[in-house]
TORPA-4810 file (N, C-alpha, C, O; in nm, 3 decimals):
<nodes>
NODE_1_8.362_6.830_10.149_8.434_6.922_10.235_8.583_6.888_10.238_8.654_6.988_10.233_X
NODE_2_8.653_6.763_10.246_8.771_6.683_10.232_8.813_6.729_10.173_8.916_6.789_10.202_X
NODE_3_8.754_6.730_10.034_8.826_6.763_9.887_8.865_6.949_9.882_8.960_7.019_9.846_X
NODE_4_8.757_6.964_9.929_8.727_7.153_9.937_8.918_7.178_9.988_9.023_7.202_9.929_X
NODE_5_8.874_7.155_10.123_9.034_7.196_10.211_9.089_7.181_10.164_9.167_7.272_10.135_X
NODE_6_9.116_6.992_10.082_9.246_6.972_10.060_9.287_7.081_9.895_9.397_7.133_9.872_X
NODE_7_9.208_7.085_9.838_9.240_7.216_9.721_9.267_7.331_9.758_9.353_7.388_9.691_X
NODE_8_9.207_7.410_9.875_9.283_7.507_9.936_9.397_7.522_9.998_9.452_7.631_9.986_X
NODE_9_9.461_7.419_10.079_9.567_7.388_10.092_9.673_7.387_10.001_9.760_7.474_10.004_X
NODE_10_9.672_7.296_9.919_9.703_7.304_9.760_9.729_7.407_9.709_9.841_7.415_9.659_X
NODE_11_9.658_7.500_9.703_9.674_7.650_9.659_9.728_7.724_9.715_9.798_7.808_9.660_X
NODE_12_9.715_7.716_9.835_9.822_7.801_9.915_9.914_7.761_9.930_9.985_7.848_9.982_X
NODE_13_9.992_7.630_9.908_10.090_7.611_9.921_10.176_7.635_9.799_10.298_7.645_9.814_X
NODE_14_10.108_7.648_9.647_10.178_7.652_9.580_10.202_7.792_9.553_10.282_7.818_9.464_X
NODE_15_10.121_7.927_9.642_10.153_8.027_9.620_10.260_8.068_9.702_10.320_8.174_9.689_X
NODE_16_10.291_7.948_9.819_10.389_7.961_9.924_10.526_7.974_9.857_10.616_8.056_9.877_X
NODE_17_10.518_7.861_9.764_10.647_7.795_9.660_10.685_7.942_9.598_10.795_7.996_9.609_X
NODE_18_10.546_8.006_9.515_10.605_8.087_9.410_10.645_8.220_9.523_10.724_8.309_9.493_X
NODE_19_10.601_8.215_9.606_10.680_8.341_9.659_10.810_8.364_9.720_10.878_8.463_9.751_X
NODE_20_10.825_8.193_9.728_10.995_8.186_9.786_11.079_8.150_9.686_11.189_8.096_9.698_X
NODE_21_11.011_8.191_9.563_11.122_8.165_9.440_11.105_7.976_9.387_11.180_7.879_9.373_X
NODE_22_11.015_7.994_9.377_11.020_7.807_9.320_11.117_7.745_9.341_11.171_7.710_9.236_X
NODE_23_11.166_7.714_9.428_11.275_7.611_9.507_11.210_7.482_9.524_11.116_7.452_9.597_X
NODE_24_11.287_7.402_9.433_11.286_7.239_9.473_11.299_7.203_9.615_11.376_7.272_9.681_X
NODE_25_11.210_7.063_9.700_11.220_7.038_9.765_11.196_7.071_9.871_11.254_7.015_9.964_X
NODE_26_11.078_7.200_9.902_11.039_7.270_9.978_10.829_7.218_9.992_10.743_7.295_10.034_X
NODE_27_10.815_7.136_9.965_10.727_7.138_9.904_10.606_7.066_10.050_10.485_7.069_10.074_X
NODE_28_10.728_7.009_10.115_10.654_6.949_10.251_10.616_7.066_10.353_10.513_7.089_10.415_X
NODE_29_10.715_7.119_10.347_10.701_7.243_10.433_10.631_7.368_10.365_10.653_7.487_10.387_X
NODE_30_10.570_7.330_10.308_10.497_7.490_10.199_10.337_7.417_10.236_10.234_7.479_10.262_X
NODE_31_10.357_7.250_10.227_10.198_7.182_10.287_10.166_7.233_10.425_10.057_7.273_10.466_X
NODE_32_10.249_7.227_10.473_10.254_7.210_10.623_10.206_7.342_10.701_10.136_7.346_10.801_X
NODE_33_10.279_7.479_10.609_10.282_7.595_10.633_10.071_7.640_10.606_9.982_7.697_10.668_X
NODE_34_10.090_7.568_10.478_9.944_7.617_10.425_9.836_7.531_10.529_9.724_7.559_10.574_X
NODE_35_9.901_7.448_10.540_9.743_7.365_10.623_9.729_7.426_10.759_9.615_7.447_10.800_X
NODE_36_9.848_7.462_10.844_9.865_7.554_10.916_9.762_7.670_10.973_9.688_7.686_11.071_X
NODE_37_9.807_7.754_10.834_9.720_7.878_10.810_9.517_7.857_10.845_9.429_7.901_10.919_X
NODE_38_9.540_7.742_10.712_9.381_7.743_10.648_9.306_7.664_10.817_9.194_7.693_10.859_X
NODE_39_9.370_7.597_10.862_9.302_7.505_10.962_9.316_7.616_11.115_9.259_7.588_11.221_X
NODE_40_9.394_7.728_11.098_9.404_7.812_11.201_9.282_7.935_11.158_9.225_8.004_11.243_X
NODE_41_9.264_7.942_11.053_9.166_7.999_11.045_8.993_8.003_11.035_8.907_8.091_11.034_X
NODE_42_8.996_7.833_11.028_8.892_7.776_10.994_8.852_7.756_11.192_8.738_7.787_11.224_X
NODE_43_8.930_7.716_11.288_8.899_7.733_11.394_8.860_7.847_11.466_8.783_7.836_11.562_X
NODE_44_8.910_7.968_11.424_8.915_8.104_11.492_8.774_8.117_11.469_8.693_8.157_11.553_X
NODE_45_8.738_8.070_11.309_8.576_8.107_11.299_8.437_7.985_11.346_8.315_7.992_11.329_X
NODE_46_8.502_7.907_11.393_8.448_7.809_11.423_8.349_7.806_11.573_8.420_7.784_11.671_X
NODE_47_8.271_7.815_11.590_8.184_7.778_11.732_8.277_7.705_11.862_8.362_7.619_11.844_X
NODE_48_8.252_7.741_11.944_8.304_7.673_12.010_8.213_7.557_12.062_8.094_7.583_12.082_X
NODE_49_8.285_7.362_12.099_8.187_7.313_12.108_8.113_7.306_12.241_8.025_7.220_12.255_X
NODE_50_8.143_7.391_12.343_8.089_7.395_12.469_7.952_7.471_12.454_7.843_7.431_12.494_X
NODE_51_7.986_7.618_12.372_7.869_7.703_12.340_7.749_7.612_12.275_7.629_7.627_12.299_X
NODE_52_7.805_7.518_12.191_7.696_7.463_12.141_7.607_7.373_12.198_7.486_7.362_12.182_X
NODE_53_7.722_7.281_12.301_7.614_7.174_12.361_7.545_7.233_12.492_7.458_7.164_12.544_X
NODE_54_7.577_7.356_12.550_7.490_7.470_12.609_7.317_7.488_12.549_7.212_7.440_12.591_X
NODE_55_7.348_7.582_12.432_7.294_7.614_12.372_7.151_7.476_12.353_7.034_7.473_12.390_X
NODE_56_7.218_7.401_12.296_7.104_7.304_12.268_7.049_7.236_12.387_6.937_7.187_12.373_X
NODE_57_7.113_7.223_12.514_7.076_7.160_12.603_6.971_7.218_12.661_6.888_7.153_12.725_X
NODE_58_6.962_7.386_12.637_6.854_7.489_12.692_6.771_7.474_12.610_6.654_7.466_12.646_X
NODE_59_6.806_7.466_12.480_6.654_7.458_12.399_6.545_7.295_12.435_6.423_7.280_12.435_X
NODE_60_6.652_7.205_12.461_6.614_7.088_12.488_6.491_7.084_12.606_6.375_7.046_12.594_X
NODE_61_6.577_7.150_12.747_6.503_7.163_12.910_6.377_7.269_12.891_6.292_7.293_12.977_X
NODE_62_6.383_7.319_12.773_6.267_7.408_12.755_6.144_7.370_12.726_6.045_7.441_12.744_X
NODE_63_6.144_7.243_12.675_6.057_7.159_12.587_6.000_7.051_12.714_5.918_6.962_12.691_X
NODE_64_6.048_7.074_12.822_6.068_6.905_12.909_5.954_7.013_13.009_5.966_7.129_13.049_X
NODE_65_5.863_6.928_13.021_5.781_6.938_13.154_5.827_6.897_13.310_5.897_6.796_13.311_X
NODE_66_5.808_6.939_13.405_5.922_6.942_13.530_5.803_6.859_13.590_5.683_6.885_13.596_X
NODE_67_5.868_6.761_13.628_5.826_6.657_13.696_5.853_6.670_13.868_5.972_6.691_13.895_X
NODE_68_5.785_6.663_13.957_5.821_6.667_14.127_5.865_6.498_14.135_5.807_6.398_14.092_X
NODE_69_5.973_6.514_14.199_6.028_6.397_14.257_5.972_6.341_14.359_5.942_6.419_14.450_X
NODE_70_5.942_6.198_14.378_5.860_6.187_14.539_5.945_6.195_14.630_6.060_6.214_14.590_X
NODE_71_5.932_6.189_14.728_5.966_6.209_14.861_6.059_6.022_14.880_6.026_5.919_14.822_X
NODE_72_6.173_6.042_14.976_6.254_5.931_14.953_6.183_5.850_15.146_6.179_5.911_15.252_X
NODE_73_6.142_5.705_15.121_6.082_5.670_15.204_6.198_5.682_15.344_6.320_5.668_15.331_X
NODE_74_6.116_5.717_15.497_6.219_5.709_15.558_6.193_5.612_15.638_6.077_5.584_15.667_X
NODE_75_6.337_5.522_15.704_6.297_5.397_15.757_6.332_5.460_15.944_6.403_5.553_15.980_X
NODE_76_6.261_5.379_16.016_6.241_5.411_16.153_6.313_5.300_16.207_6.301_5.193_16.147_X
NODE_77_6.391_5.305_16.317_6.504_5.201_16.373_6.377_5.193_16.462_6.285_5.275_16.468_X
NODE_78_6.392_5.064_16.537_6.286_4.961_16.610_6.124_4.982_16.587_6.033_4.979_16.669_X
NODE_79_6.123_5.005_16.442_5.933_5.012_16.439_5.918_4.869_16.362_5.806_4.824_16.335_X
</nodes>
């Protein structure tokens, strides 16, 4: 997956270059621009992680048999 991004990045940045006229020395900011993009878009489609640990926590309590709690002993002043 590392490798995946970092080649997309890569690619977009060098299409960044050719569209601003292949200018030397632009080359940090054409990374920067592309990782930008690809990592802004990779979140938009991304789960959110609240939905998920929701999600599984219900499938989890679904599975769990409900146990009754006992009763909490009560203490009596001068017995």
């Amino acid at each position: 997956m590392q490798e995946d991004l970092e080649q997309k990045i890569r690619e977009r940045a060098y299409h960044l270059w050719v569209a601003e006229g292949c200018r030397d020395g632009e080359s940090d900011r054409h990374w920067l621009v592309a990782e930008r993009e690809l990592l802004g878009e990779f979140a938009a489609t991304a789960p959110a992680p609240a939905e998920k640990k929701r999600a599984s926590r219900k499938a989890a309590n679904s599975n769990v048999e409900t146990v009754a709690k006992a009763p909490a002993k009560i203490r009596r002043r001068g017995s």
